[in-house]
C-alpha positions as CSV (number, residue, x, y, z in Angstrom):
1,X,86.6,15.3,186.0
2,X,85.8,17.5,183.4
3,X,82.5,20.3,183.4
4,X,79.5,19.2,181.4
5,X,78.9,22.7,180.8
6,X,82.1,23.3,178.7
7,X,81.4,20.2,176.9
8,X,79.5,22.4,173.6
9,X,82.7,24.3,173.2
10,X,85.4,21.4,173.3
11,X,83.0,19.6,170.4
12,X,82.8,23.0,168.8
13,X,86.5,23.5,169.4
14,X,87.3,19.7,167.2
15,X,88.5,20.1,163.5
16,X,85.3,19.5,161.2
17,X,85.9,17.6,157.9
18,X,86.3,19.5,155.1
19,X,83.5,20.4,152.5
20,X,84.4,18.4,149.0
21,X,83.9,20.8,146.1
22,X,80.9,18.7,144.8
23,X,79.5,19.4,148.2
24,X,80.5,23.4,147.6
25,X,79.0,23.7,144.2
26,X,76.0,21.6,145.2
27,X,75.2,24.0,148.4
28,X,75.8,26.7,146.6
29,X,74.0,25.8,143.8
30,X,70.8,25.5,145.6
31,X,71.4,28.8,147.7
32,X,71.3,30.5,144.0
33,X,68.1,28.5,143.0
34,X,66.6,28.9,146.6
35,X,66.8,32.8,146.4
36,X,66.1,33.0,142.9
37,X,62.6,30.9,144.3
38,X,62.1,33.6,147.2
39,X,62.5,36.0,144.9
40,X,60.2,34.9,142.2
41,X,57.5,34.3,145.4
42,X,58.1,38.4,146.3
43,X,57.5,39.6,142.9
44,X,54.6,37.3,142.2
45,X,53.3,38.2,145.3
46,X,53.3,42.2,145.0
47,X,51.9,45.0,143.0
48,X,55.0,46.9,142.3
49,X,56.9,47.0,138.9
50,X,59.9,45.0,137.6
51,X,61.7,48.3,137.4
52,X,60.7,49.4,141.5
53,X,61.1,45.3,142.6
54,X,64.2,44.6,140.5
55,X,66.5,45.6,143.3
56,X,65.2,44.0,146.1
57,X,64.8,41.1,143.8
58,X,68.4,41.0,143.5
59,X,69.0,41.6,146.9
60,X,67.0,38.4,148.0
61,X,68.8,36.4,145.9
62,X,72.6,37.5,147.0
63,X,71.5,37.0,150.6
64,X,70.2,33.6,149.8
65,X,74.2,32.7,148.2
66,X,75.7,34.8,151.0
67,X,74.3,33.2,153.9
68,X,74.9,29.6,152.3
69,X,78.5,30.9,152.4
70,X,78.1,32.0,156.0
71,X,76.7,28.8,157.4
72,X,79.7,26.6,155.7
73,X,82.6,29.0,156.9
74,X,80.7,28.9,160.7
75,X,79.8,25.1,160.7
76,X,79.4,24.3,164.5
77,X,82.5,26.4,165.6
78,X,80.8,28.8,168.1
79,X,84.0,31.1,168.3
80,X,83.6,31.5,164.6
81,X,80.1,32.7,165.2
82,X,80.6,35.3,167.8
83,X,83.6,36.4,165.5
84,X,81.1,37.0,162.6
85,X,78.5,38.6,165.0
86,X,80.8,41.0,166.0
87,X,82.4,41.8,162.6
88,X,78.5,42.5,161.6
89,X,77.9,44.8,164.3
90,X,80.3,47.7,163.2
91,X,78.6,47.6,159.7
92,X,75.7,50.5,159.6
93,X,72.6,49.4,157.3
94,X,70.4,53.1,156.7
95,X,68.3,51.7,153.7
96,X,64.7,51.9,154.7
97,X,62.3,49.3,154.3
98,X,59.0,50.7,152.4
99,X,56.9,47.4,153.5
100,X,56.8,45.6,156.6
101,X,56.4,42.5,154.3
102,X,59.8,43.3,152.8
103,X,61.3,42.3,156.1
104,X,59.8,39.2,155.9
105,X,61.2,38.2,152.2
106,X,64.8,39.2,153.5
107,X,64.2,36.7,156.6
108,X,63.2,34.2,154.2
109,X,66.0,34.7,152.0
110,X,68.2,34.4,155.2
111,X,66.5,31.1,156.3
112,X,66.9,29.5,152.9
113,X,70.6,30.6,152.5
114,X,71.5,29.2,156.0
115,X,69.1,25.8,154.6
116,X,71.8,25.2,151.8
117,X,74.7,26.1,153.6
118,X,73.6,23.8,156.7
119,X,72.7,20.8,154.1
120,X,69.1,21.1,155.3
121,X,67.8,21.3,151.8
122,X,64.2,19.8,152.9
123,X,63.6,22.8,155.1
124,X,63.6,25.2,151.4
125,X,62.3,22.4,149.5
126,X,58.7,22.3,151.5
127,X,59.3,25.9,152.9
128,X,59.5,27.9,149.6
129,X,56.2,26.4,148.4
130,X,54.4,27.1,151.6
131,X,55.5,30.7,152.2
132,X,54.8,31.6,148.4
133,X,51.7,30.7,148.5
134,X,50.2,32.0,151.7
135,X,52.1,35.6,150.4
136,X,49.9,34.9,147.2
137,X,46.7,34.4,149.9
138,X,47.3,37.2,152.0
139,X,48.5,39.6,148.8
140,X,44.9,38.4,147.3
141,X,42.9,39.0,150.7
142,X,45.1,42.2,151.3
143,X,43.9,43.7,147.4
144,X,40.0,42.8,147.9
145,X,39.8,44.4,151.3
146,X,38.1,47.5,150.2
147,X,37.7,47.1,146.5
148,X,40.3,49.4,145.6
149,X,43.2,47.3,145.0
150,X,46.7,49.0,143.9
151,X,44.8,52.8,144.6
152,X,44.9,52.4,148.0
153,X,49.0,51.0,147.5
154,X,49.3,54.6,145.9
155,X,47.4,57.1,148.1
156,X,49.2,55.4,151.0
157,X,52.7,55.9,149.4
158,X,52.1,59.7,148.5
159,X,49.2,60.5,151.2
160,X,49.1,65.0,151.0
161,X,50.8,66.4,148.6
162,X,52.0,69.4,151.4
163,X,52.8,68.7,154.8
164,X,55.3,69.4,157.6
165,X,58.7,67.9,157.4
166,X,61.1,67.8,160.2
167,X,64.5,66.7,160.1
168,X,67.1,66.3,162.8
169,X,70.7,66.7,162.2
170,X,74.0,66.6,164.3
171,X,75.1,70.0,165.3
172,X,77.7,69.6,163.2
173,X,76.1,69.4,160.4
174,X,75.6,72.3,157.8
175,X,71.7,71.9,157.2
176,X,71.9,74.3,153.7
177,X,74.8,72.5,152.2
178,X,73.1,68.8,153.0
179,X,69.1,69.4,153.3
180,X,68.7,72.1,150.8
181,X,69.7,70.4,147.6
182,X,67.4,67.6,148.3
183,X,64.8,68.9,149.9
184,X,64.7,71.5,146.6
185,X,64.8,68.4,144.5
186,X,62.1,66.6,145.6
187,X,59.4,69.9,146.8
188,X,58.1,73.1,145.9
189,X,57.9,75.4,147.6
190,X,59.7,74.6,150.6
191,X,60.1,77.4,153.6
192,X,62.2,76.9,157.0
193,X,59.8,78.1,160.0
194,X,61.1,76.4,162.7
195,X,64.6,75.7,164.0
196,X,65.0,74.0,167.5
197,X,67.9,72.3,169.2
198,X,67.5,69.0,170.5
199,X,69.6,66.2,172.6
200,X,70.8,68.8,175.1
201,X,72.3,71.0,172.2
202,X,73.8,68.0,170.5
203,X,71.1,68.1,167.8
204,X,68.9,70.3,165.3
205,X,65.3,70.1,164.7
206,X,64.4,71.5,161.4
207,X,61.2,72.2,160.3
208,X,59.9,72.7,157.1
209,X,56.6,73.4,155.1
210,X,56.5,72.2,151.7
211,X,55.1,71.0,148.7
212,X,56.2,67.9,147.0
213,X,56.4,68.1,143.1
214,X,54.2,65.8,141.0
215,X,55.4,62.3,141.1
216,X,57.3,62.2,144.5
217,X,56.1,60.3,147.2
218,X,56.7,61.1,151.0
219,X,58.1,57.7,151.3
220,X,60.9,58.9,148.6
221,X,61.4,62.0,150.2
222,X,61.7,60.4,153.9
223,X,64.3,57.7,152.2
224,X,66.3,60.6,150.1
225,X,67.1,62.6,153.3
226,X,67.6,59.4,155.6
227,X,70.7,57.8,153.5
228,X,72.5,62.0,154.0
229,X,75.3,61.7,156.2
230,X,74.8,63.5,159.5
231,X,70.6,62.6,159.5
232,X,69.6,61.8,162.3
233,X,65.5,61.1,162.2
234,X,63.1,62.7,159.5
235,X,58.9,63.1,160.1
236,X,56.5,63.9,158.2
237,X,53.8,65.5,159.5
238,X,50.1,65.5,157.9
239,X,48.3,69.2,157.5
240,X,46.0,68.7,161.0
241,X,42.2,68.9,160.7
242,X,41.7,72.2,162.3
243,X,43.9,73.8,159.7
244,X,42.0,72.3,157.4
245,X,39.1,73.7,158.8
246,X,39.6,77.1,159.4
């Protein structure tokens, strides 16, 4: 008598029919026109430029096509799955997210991808509409809080103009040859005071005082030195009040 519980991997384990290219073009079709939508909701829905949104723009919409991709190679074959989990895994993402709301567009992307791929067009079709426009709500709440709109955006981004930065690096790592050069780039002056090991000798805390040169955010700086090879974590550290103070 055979095990209920292996009875989801002997389905998924059964030859599935294979897509028709209408089918192909038509799912992928609407994975393009579903991310192109997400897309359009993000920068409709946010105060950046078409220069500074342009990438992530892109970004939403390649995820949309990739994931429609994804979800017709997987169909319902759960080995196929796991397989695709684990060839994810060994791939490192370091690009830093500026906006927790970002995250949410790249989910969204994902989710209408998958919607195409799967055949599930409805899910998209009332799905886009909705999440556009309560990120057009919140975006319009989010601006009036305070009266100061797109200014507060800004003094957030750049808060001080000097500060503490501290940067941890493998010991293996030759901090002039891979800090300096960016570090130089982006502030000025910039002086070492402070070099500390960390993880049991296995790391260096560096720590810097510094200036950052007219036009350069901290969120720039933080991003610049994170995508370095051999970086571990970067802080920035605000000048305290009883510095300011004294």
């Amino acid at each position: 008598m055979a095990d209920p519980a292996l009875d989801v991997f002997t389905t998924s384990s059964k030859p599935e029919p294979p897509i028709t290219l209408d089918e192909l073009a038509l799912r992928l079709g609407l994975a393009a026109v579903f991310g192109i939508a997400a897309g359009a909701a993000y920068f409709l829905t946010q105060r950046k430029k078409r220069v500074e949104a342009a990438s992530f723009v892109s970004t939403l919409v390649l995820l949309a096509i990739l994931l429609a991709m994804v979800s017709m190679v997987i169909g319902s074959n759960i080995a196929r799955a796991f397989s695709l989990v684990g060839a994810l895994a060994i791939v490192r993402f370091r690009t830093v997210v500026e906006d927790t709301r970002d995250t949410a567009f790249v989910i969204f992307a994902v989710v209408v991808g998958m919607a195409a791929g799967a055949g599930a067009y409805m899910v998209a079709v009332f799905g886009i509409p909705l999440v556009g426009l309560m990120a057009w709500a919140l975006n319009a709440w989010g601006g009036k809080g305070n009266g100061n709109g797109p200014a507060d955006k800004g003094s957030l981004a750049s808060l001080t103009q000097e500060g503490t930065l501290v940067v941890r690096v493998g010991i293996g790592t030759d901090p002039a040859a891979v800090l300096t050069p960016t570090i130089a780039k982006q502030a000025e002056p910039v002086r070492l005071v402070a070099v500390v090991t960390a993880r049991q000798g296995a790391a260096l805390d560096l720590t810097y005082t510094l200036r950052l040169r007219e036009g350069v955010t901290v969120i720039t700086l933080v991003a610049e030195l994170n995508r370095i090879e051999g970086v571990q974590s970067v802080e920035w550290r605000e000048p305290s009040a009883t510095t300011d103070r004294m």
